[in-house]
C-alpha positions in Angstrom: 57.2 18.8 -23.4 54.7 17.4 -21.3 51.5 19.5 -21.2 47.7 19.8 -20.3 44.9 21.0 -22.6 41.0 20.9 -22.2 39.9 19.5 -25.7 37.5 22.1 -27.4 37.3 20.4 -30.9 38.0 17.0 -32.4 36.2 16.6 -35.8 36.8 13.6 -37.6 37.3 13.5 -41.4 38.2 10.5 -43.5 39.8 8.1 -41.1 41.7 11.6 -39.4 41.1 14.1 -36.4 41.5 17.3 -36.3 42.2 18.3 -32.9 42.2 21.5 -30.6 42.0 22.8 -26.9 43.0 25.5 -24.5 45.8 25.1 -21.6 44.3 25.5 -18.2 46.1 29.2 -18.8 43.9 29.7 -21.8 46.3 29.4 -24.5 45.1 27.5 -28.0 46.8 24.8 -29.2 46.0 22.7 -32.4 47.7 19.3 -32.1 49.3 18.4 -35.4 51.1 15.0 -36.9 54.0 17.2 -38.5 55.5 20.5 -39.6 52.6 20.8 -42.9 49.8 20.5 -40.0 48.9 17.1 -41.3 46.0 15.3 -39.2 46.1 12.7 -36.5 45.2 9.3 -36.7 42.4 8.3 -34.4 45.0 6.4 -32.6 47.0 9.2 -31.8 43.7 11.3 -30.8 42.6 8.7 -28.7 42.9 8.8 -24.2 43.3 6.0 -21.9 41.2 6.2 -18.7 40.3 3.4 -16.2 37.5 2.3 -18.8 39.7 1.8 -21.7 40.9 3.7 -25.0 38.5 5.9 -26.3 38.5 8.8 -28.8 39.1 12.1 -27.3 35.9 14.3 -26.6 35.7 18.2 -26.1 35.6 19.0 -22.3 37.8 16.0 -21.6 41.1 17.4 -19.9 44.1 15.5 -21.5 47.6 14.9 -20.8 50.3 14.6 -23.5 53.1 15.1 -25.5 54.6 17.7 -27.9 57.9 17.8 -29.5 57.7 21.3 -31.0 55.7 24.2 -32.0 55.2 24.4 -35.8 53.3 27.2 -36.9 51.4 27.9 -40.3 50.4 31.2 -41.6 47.2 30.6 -41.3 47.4 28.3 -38.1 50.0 29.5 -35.8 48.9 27.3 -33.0 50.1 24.4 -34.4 52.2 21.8 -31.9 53.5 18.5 -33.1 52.5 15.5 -31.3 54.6 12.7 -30.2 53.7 10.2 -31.6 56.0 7.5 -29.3 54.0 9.0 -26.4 50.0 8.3 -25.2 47.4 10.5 -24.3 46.2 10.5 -20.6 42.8 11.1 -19.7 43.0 13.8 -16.7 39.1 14.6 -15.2 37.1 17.0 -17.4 35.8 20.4 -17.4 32.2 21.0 -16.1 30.3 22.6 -18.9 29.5 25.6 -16.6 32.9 26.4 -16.1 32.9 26.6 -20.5 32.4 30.3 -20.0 35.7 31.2 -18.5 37.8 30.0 -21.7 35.6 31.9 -24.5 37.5 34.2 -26.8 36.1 38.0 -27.5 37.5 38.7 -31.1 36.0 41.7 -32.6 35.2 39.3 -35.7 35.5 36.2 -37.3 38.7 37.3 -39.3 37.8 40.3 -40.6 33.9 39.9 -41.9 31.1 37.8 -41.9 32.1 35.8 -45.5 32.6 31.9 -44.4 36.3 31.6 -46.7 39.6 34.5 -46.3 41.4 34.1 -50.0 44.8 32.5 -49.0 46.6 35.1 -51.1 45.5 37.9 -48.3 46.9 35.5 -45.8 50.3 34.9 -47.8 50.7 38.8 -48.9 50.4 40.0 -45.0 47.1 41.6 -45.9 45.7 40.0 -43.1 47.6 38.5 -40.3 46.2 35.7 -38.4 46.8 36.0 -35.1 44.9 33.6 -33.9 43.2 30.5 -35.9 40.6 29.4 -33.5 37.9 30.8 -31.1 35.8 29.8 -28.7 32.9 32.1 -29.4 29.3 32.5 -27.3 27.4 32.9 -30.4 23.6 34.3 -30.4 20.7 33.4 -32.3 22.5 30.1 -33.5 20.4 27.5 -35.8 22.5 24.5 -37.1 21.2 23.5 -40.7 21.5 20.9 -43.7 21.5 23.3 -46.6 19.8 22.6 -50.2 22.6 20.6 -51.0 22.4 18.5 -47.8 25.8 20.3 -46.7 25.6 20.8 -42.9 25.6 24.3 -41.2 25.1 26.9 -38.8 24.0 30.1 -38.7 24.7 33.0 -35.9 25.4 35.6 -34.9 28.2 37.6 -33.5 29.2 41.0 -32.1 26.6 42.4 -34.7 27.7 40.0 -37.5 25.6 37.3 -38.9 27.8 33.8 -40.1 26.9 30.7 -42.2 29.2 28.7 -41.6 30.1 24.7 -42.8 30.3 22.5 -39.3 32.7 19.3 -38.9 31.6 18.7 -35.2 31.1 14.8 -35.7 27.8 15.0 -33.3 26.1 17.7 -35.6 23.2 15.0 -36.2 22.2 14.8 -32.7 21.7 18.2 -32.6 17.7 19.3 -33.3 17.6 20.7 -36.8 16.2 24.5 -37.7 15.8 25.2 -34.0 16.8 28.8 -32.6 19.3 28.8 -29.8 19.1 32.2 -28.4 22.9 31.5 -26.9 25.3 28.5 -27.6 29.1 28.1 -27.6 30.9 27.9 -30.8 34.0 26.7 -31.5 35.0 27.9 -34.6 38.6 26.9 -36.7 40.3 28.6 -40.1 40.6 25.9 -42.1 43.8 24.9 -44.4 44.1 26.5 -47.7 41.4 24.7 -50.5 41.2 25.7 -53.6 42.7 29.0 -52.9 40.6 29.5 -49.7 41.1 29.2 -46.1 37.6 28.5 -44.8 36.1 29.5 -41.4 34.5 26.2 -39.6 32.5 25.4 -37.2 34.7 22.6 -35.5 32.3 22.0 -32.2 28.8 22.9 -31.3 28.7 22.7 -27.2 
């Protein structure tokens, strides 16, 4: 099926892209290379416009290809890419306009710890519903910790998050700076080491 999203995240990690956006109807969809909700290669996450073939960037409407929908537990907006068909740049989506696809959850999964143990996921102690959110967040200050890890803190309906970031433009970003209100996209990771950690996948 041929469909339109507006790309929210692409974080790139070892050689491979993570990638997620809304439909113009608002709906989330994480674009996967197969049924375990393996990564794409930065060919397959990559748009042709009249300028050439370019990585995909958030805010960049796209056009492209899915052959199913293969859901995970803890990421059941999971859709298969085809990988015999190309991405098509299709305009983009004015920043101001951001607003109108933000998510309201009434949490980050649950609470304000950055990980959910993947047992609670696999035991239906908490269902996810939804893996990713595009949060306005308050108070946001994005951080390299002690261990030179990168991060952001916020907060959120109340809450306060640390949270790991994998937005590949986090070191253009001015360091230890309060934001009083920023956009957040924020992802549940896969399961590591028993954990399914909550990401910070874009900083807009």
């Amino acid at each position: 099926m041929t469909i339109e999203i507006i790309i929210l995240a692409n974080s790139i990690k070892h050689q491979a892209c993570c990638v997620a956006g809304k439909t113009i109807a608002g709906e989330w969809v994480r674009i996967v290379a197969d049924s375990s909700g393996k990564e794409l290669t930065q060919k397959q996450a990559s748009i042709t416009n009249p300028y050439g073939t370019f990585l995909v960037k958030p805010l960049q409407k796209v056009l492209l290809n899915l052959t199913k929908h293969a859901p995970l537990l803890n990421q059941p907006e999971n859709y298969i890419n085809d990988p015999k068909s190309g991405w098509t740049q299709n305009f983009n989506l004015k920043f101001e306009d951001l607003s109108k696809y933000t998510d309201k959850p009434n949490s980050l999964w649950g609470d304000n710890n950055d990980r959910i143990p993947y047992a609670d996921i696999t035991s239906s102690k908490i269902k996810i519903d939804s893996s990713l959110y595009l949060i306005e967040a308050k108070k946001a200050t994005a951080y390299l910790n002690t261990y030179g890890k990168r991060r952001v803190s916020f907060s959120y309906n109340g809450l306060n998050y640390d949270l790991p970031v994998t937005d590949p433009k986090f070191d253009t970003i001015e360091k230890d700076k309060v934001f009083e209100s920023i956009y957040l996209c924020i992802s549940l990771g896969e399961e590591y080491e028993g954990n399914c950690y909550k990401i910070v996948a874009n900083i807009f």
